[in-house]
N, C-alpha and C positions, 0 to 999 in steps of 0.2 A: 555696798552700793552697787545696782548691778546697772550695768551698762548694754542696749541693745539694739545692735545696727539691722537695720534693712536696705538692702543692696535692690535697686531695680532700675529700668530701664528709663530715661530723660524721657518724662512727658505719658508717660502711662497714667499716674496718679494725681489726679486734680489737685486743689488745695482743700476743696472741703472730705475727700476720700484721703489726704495726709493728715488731716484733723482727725480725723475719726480712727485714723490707723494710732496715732500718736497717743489717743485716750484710750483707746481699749487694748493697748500691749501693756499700757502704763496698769491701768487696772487689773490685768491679768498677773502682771508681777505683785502688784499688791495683795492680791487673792492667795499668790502661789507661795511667793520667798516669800512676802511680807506676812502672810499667814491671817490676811486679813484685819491687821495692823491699819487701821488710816494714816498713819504719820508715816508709815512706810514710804507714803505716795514722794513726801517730800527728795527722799534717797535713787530715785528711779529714773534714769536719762535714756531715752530714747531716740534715734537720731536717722533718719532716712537718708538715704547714699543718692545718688541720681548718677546714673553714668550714661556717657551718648550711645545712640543705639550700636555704634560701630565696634563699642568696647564687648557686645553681648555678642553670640553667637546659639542659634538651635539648631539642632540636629547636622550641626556643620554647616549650617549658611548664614551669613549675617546680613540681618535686612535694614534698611535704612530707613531714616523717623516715618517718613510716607506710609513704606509698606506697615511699618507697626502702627503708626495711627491709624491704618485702614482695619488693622483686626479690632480696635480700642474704641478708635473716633478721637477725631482734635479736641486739643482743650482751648478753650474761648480766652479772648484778653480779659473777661472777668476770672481766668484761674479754675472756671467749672468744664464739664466734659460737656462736647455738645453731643445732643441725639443725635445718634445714626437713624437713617431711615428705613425703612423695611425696604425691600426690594419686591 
């Protein structure tokens, strides 16, 4: 029964981009362990971590939800990413 976390930063991933992340790891185990087995699908838990941006650091600086929404863009009270705009 295999078990598989994704660790990433609070508010990066929408909810329809954790949908989609949550199907296609799930099917990729079924392809890979599961050996293409369908019933496999049943055995397969997959689970997204969400940690605040304070817990994350790059290259040695830890930037907070603003600055990482700015490289992202905000996610809307519908739970989807809103468009950034061109500049």
């Amino acid at each position: 029964m295999p078990y598989v976390t994704i660790s990433t930063v609070k508010g990066i991933l929408d909810t329809e981009q954790k949908q989609l992340l949550l199907h296609r790891l799930t099917d990729l185990m079924v392809e890979i362990e599961g050996r293409g087995n369908p019933e496999f699908r049943k055995m397969v838990w997959v689970k997204i971590e969400e940690q605040e941006p304070s817990h994350w650091g790059l290259a040695g600086t830890v930037f907070t939800a603003d600055q990482i929404a700015g490289f992202h863009g905000p996610i809307g009270a519908d739970g989807r990413r809103a468009p950034q705009s061109k500049p």
